[in-house]
TORSE-224811 format. One record per residue: x, y, z of N, C-alpha, C in turn; residue in one letter. Coordinates in steps of 0.001 Angstrom, whole numbers, plus 500000, padded with zeros to 6 digits. Layout:
N
+--------+--------+--------+--------+--------+--------+--------+--------+--------+------+
|     nu |     nv |     nw |    cau |    cav |    caw |     cu |     cv |     cw | rest |
+--------+--------+--------+--------+--------+--------+--------+--------+--------+------+
|      X |      Y |      Z |      X |      Y |      Z |      X |      Y |      Z |    A |
...
+--------+--------+--------+--------+--------+--------+--------+--------+--------+------+
This chain:
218
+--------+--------+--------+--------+--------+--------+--------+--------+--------+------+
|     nu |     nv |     nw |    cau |    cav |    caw |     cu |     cv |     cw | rest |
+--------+--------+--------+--------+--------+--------+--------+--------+--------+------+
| 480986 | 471574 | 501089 | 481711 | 471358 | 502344 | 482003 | 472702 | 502993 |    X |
| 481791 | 472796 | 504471 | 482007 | 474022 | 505187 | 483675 | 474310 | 505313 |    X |
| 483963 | 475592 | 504999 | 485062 | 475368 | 505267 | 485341 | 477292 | 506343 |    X |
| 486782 | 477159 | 507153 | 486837 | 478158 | 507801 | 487642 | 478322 | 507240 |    X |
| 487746 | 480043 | 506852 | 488824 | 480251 | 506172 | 489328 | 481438 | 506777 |    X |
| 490657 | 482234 | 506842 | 491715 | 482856 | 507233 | 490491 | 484145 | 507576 |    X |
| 490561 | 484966 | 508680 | 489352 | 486226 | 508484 | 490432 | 487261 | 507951 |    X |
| 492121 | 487319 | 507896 | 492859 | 488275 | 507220 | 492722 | 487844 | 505990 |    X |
| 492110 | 486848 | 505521 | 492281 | 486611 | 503940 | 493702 | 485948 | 503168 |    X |
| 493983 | 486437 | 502339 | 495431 | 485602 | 501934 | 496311 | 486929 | 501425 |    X |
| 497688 | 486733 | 500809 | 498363 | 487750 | 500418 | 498106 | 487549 | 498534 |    X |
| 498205 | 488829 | 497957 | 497845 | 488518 | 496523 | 499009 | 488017 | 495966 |    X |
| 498886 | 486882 | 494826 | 499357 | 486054 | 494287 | 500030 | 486495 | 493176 |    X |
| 500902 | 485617 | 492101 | 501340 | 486657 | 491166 | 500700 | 486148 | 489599 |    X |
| 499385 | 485527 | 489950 | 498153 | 485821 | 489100 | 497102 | 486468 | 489380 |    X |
| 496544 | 487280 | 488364 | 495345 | 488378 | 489020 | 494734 | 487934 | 487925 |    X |
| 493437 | 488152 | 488657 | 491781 | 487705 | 487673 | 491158 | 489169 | 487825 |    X |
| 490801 | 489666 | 486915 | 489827 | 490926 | 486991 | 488398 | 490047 | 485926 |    X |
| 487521 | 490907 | 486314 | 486423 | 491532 | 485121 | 486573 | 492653 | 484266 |    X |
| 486505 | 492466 | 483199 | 486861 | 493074 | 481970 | 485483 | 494347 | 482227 |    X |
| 486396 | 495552 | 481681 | 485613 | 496940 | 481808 | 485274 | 497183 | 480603 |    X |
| 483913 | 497321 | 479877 | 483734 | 497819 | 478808 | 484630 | 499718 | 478448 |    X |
| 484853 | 499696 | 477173 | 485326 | 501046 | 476794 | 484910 | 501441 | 475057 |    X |
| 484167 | 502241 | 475228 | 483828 | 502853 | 473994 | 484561 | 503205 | 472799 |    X |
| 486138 | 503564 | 473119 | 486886 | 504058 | 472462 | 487355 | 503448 | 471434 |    X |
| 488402 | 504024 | 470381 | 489208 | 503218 | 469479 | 489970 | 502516 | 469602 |    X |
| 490237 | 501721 | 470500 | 491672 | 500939 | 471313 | 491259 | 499271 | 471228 |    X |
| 491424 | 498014 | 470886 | 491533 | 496899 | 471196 | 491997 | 496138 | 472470 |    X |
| 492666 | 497041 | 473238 | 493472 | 495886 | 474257 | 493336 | 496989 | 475637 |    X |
| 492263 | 497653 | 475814 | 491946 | 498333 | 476712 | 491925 | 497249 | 478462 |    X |
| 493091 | 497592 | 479407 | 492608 | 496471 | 480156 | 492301 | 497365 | 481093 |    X |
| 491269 | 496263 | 482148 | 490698 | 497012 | 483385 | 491595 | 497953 | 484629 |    X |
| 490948 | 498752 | 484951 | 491361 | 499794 | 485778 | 492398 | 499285 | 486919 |    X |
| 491440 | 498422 | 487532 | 492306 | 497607 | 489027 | 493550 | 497426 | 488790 |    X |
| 493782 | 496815 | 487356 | 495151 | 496652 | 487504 | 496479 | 497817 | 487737 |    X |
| 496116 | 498555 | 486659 | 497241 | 499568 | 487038 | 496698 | 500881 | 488906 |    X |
| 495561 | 501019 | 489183 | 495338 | 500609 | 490565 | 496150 | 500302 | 491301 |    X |
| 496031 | 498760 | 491209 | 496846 | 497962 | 492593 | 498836 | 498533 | 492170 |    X |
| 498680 | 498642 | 490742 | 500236 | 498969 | 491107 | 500632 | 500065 | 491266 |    X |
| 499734 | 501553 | 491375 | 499849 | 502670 | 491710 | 499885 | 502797 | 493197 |    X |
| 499122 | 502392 | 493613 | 499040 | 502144 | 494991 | 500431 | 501507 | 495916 |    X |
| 500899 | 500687 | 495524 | 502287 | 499528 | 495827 | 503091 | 500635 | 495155 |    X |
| 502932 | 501257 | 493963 | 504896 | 501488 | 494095 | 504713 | 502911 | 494350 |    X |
| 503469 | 504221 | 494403 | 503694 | 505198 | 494264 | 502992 | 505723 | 495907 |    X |
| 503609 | 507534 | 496460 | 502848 | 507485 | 497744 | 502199 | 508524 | 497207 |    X |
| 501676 | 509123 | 498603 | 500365 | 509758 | 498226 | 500878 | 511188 | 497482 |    X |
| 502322 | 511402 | 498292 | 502781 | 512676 | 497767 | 504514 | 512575 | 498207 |    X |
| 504930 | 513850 | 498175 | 506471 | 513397 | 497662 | 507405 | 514692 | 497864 |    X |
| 508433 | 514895 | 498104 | 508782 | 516550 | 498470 | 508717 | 517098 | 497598 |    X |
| 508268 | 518535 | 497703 | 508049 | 519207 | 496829 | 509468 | 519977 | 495873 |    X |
| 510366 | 519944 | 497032 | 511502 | 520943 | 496508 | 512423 | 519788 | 495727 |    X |
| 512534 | 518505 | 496319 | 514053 | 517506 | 495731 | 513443 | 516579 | 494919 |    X |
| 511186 | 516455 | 495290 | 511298 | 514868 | 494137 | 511286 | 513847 | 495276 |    X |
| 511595 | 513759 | 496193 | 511698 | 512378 | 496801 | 510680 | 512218 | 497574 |    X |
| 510349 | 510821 | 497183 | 509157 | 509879 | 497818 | 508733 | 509938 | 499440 |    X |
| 507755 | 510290 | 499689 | 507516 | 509862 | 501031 | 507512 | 508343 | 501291 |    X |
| 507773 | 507948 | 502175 | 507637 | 506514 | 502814 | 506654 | 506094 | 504071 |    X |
| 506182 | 504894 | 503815 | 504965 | 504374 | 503981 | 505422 | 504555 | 505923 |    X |
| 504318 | 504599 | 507168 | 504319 | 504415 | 508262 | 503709 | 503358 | 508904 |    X |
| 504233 | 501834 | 508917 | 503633 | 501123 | 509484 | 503193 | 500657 | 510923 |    X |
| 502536 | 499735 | 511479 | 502561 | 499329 | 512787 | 502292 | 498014 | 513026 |    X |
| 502891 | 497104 | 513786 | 501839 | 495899 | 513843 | 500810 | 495997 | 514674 |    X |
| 499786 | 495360 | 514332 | 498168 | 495381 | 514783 | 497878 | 494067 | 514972 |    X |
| 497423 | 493714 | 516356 | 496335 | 492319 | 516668 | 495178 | 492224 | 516554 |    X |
| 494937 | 491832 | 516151 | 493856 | 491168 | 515246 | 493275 | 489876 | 516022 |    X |
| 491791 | 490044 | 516600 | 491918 | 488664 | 517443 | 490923 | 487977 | 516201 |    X |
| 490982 | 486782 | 516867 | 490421 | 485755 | 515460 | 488670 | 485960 | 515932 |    X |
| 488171 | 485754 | 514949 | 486182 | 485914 | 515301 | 486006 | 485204 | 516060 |    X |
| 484387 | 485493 | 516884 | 483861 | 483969 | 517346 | 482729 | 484125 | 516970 |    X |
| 481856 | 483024 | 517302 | 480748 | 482740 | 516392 | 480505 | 481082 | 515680 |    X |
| 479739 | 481391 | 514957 | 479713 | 479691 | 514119 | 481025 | 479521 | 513714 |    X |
| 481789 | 480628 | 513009 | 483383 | 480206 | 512106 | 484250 | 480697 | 512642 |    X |
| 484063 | 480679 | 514284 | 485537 | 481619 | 514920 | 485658 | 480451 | 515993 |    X |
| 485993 | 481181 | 517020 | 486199 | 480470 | 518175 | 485201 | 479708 | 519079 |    X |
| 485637 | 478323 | 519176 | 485198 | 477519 | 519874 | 485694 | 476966 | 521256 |    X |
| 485607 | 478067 | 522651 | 486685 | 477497 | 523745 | 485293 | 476844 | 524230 |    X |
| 484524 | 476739 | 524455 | 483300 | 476135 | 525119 | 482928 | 474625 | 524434 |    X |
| 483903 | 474126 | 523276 | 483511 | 472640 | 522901 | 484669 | 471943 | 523555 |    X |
| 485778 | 472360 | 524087 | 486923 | 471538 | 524644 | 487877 | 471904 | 524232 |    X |
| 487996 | 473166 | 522824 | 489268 | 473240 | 522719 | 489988 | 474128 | 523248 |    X |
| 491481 | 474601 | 522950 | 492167 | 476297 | 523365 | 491893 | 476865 | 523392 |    X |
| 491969 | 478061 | 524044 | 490942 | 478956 | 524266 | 491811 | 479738 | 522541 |    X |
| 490796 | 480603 | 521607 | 491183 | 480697 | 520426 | 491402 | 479488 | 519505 |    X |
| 491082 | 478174 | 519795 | 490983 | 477257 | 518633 | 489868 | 477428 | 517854 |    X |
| 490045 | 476687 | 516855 | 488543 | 476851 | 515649 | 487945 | 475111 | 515884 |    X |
| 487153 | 474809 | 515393 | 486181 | 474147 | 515333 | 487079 | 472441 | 515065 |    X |
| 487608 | 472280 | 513876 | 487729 | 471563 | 513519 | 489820 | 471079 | 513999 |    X |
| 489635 | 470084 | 514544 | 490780 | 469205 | 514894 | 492287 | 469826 | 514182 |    X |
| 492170 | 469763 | 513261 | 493074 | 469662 | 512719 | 492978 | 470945 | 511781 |    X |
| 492840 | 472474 | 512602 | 492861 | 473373 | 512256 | 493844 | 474052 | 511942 |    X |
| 494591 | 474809 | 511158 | 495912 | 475515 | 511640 | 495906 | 476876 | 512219 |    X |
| 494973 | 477009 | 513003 | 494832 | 478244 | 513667 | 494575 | 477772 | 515272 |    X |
| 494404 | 476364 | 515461 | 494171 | 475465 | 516604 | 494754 | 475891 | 517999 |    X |
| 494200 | 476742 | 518505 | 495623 | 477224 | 519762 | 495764 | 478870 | 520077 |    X |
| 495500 | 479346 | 518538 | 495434 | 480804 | 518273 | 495138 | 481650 | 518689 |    X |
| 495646 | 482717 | 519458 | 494243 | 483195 | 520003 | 494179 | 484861 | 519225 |    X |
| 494854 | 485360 | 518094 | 494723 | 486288 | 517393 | 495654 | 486142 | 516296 |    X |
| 496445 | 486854 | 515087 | 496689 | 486687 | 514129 | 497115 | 489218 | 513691 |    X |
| 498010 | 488732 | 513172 | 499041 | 489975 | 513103 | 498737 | 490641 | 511532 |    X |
| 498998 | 491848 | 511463 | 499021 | 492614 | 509891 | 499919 | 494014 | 510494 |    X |
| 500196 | 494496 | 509344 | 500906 | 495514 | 509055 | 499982 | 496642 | 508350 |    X |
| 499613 | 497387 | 509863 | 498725 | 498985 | 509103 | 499188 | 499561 | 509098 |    X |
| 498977 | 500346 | 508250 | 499443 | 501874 | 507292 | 499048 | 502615 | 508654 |    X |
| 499813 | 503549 | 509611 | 499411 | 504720 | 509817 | 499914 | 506323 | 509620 |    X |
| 500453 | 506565 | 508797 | 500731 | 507500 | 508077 | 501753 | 507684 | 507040 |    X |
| 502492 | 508993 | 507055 | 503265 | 508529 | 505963 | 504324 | 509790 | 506255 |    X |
| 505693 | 509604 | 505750 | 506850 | 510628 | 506132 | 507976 | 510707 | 504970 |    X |
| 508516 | 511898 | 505438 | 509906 | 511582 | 503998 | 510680 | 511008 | 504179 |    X |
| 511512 | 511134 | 503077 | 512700 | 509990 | 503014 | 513791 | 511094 | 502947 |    X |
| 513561 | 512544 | 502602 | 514893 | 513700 | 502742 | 514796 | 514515 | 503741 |    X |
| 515925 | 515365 | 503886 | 515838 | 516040 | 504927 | 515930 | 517956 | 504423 |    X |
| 515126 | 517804 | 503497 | 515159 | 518971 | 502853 | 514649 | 520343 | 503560 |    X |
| 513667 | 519863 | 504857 | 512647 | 520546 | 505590 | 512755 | 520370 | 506917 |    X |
| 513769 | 519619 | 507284 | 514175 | 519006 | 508498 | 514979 | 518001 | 509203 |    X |
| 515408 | 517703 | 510263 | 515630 | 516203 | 510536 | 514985 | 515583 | 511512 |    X |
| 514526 | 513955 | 511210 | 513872 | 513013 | 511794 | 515056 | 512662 | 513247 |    X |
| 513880 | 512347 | 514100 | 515084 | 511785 | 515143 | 514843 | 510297 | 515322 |    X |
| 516261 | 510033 | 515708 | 516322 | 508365 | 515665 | 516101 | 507653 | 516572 |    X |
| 515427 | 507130 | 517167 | 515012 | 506315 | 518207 | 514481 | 505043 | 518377 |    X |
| 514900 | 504137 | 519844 | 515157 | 502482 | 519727 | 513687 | 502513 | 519951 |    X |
| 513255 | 501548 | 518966 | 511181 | 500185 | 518935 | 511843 | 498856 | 518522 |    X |
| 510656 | 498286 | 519434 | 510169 | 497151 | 519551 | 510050 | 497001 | 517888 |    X |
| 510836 | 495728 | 517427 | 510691 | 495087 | 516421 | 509313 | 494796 | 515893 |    X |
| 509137 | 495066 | 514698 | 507064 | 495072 | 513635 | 507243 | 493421 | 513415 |    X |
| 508747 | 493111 | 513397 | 508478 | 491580 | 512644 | 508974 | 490081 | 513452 |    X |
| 509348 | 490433 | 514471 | 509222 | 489483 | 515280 | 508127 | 490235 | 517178 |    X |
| 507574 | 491285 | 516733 | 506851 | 491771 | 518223 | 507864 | 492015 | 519317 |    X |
| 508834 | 492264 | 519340 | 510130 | 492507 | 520368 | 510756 | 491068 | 520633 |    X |
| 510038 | 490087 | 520432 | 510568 | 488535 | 520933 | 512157 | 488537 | 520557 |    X |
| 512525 | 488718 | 519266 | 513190 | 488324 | 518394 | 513535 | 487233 | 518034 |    X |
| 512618 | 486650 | 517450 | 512370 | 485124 | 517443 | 511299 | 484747 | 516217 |    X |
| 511494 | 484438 | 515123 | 510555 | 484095 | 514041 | 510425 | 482510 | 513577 |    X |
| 509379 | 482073 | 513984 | 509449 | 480968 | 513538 | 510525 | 479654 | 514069 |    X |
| 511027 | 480106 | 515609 | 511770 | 479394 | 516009 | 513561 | 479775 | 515631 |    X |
| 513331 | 480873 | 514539 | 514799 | 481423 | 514136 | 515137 | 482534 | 514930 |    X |
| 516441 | 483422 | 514749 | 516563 | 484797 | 515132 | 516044 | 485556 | 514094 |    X |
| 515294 | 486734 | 514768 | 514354 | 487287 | 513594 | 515699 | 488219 | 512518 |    X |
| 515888 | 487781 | 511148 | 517044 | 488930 | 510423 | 516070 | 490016 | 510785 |    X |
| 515270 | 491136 | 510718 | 515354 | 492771 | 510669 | 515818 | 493182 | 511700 |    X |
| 515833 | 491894 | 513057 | 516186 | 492651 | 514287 | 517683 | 492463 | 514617 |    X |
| 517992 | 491217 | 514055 | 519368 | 490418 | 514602 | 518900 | 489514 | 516037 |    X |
| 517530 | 489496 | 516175 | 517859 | 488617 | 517369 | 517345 | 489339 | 518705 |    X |
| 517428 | 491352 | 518772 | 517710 | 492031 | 519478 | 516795 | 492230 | 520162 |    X |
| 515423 | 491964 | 519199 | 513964 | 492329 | 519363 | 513900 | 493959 | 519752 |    X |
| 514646 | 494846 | 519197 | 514464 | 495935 | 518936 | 515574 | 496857 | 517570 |    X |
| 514751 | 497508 | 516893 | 515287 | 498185 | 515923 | 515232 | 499830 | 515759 |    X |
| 515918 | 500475 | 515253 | 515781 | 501817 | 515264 | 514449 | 502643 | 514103 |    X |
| 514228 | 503407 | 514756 | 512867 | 504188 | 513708 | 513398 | 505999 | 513643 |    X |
| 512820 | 506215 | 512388 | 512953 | 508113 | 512237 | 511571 | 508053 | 512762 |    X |
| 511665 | 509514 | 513268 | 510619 | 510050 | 513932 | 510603 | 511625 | 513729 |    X |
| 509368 | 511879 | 512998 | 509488 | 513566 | 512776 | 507984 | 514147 | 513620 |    X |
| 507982 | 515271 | 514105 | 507261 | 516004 | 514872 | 506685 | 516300 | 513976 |    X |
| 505328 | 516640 | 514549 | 503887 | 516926 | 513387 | 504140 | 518134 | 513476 |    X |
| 504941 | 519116 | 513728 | 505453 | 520650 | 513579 | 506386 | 520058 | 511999 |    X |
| 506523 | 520065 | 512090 | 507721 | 519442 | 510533 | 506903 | 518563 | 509926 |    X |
| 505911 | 518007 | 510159 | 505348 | 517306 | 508597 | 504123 | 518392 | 508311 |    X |
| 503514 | 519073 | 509049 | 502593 | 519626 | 508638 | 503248 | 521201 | 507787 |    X |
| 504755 | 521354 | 507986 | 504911 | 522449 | 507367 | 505741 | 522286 | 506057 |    X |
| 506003 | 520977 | 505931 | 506731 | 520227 | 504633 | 506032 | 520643 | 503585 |    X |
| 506340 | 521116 | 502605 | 505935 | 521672 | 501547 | 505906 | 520279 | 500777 |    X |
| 504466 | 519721 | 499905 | 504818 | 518662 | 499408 | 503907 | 518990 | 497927 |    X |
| 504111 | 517935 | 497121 | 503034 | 517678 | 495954 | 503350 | 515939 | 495524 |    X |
| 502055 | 515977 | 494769 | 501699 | 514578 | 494578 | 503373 | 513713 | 493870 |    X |
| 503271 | 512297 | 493805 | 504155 | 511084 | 492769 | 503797 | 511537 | 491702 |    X |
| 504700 | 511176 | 490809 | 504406 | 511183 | 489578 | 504854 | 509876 | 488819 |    X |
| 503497 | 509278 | 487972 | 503163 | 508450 | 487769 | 503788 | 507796 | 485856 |    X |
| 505133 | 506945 | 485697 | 504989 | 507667 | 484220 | 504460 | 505878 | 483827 |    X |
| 503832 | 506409 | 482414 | 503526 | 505292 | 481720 | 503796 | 505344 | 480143 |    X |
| 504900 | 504459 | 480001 | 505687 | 505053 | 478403 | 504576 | 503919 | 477175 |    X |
| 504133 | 503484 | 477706 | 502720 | 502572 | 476679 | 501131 | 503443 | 476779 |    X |
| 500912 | 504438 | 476711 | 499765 | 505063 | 477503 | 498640 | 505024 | 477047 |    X |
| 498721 | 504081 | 475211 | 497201 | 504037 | 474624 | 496140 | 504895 | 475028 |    X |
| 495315 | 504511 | 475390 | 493964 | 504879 | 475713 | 494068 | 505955 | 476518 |    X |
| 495026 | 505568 | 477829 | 495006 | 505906 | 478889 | 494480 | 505570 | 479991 |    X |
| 493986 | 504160 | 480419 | 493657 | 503646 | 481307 | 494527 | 504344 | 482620 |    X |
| 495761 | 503701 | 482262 | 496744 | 503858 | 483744 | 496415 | 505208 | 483947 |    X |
| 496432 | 506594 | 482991 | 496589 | 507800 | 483547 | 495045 | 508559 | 484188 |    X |
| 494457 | 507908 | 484030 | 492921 | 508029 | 484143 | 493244 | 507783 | 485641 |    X |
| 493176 | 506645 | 486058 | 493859 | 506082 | 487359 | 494756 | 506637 | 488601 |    X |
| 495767 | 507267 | 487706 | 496368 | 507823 | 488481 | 496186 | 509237 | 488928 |    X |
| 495341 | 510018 | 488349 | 494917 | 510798 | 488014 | 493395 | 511230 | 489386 |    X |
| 492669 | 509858 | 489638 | 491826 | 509729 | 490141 | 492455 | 509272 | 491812 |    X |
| 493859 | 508709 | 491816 | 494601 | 508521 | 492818 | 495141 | 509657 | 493546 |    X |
| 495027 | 510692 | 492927 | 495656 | 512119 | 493443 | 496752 | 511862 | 492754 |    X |
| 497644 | 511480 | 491812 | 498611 | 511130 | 491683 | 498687 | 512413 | 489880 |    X |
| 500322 | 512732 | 489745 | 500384 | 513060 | 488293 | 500595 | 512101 | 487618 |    X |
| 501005 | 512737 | 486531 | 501040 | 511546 | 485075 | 501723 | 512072 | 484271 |    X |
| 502787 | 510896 | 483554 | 503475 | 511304 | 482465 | 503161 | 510404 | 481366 |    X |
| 502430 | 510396 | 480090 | 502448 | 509431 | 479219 | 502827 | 509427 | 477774 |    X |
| 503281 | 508745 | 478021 | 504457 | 508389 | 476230 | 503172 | 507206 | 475096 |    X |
| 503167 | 507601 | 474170 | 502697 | 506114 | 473246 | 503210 | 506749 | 471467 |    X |
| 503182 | 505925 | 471236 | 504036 | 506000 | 469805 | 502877 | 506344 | 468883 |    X |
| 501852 | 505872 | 468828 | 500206 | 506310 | 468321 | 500036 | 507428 | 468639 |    X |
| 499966 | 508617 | 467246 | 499049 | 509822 | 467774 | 497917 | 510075 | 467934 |    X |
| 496911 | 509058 | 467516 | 495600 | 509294 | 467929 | 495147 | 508928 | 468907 |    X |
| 495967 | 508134 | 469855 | 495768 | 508001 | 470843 | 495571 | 508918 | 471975 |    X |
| 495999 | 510321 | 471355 | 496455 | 511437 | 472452 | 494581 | 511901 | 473120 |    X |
| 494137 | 512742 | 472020 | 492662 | 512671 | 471930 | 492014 | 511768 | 473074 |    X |
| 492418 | 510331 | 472680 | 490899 | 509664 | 474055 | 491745 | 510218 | 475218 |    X |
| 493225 | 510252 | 475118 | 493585 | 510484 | 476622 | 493256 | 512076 | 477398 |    X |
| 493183 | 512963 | 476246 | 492342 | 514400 | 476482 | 490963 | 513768 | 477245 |    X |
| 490434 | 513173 | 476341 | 489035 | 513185 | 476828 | 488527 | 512465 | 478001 |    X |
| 489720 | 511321 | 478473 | 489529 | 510628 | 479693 | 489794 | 511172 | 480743 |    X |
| 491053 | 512188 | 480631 | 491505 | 512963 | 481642 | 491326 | 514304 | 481424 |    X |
| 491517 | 515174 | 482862 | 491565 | 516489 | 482981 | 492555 | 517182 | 483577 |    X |
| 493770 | 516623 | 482969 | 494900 | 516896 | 483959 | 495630 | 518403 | 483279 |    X |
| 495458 | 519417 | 484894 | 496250 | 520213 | 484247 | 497918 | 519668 | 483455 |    X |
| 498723 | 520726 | 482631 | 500695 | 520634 | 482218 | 501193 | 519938 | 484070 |    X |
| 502107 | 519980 | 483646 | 502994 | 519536 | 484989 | 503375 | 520823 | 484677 |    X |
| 503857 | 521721 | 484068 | 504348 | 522580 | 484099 | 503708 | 523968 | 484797 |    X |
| 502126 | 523879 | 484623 | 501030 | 524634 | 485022 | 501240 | 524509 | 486396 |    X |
| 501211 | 522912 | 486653 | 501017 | 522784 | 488102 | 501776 | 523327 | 489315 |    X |
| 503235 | 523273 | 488637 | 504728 | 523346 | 489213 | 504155 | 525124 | 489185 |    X |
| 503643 | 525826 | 488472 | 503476 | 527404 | 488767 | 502422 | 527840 | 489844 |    X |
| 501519 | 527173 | 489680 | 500728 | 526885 | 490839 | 500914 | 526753 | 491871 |    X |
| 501760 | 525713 | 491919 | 502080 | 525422 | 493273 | 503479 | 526559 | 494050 |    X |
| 504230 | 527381 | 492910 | 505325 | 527941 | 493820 | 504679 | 529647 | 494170 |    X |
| 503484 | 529885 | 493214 | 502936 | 531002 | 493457 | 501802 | 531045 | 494935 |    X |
+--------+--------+--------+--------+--------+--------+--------+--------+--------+------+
């Protein structure tokens, strides 16, 4: 049966299916990469202040997104809305695009190097309406506008930064630090097994944190 399905796809669920990664090593319960991946990605940023430790924070925007046309997009030329899909009883029937939240950059969360200035936007989660779903949107109150920091690319480009640091107190093999490692990200790993240390030498090439921290102030 043909079916049309979402062109944003769906949001991930809180079951994950991978394919299993072969690994040569001495370890039994070696699991695939993606996973610790997707959660490096979600909880850690790309980098972080250099002087206090604190996280940069993510820069979003909302983005329209119009729906396809084609065989599995839009059909205004059979009778329906202009942006309906094919089939009657579509739930996109009426539509004429569909919303996400892009990443476009990224900023701190201290003011170690500067200060952000504060200024009134158009609400990301109700589009300025303030109106969700027939409710008052909560991030806005209703207002359809909310406040944003804003730092001048004179102050982020002179922010002294270095990477998250990534810890993993189970570190076996070293999957996760391999990972994070390959993320731009550091690594701290704990495991109660000493032979475990070895594959994690040999998986990774990570300079000390301590090396790095000299590196970086020289």
């Amino acid at each position: 049966m043909e079916r049309n399905c979402h062109p944003a796809g769906r949001n991930l669920r809180s079951v994950w299916r991978f394919a299993t990664i072969p690994y040569m090593g001495a370890h039994f319960a070696v699991f695939p990469p993606e996973l610790p991946r997707r959660c490096i990605l979600a909880g850690s940023p790309p980098k972080s202040c250099a002087d206090c430790g604190a996280p940069w924070e993510r820069v979003t925007a909302r983005e329209a997104i119009p729906y396809p046309s084609g065989s599995h997009g839009n059909y205004v030329n059979k009778g329906h809305p202009p942006g309906g899909q094919e089939r009657d009883d579509s739930t996109t029937l009426g539509k004429v695009e569909y919303y996400r939240m892009a990443t476009i950059g990224w900023q701190p969360t201290c003011e170690c190097h500067g200060q952000a200035e504060i200024v009134q936007v158009e609400c990301q989660e109700c589009g300025g309406n303030g109106v969700v779903e027939d409710e008052s949107c909560s991030s806005c109150d209703g207002s359809g506008t909310t406040t944003k920091r804003v730092w001048s690319d004179s102050i982020l480009q002179a922010w002294p930064t270095r990477p998250a640091i990534v810890l993993d107190p189970f570190a076996g093999s070293g999957t996760t630090l391999k990972v994070a490692e390959d993320l731009g990200r550091w690594w701290i790993g704990v495991d109660i097994c000493e032979q475990y240390s070895e594959q994690i030498r040999e998986r990774t090439a990570q300079r000390s944190l301590a090396a790095a921290f000299e590196n970086e102030t020289t």
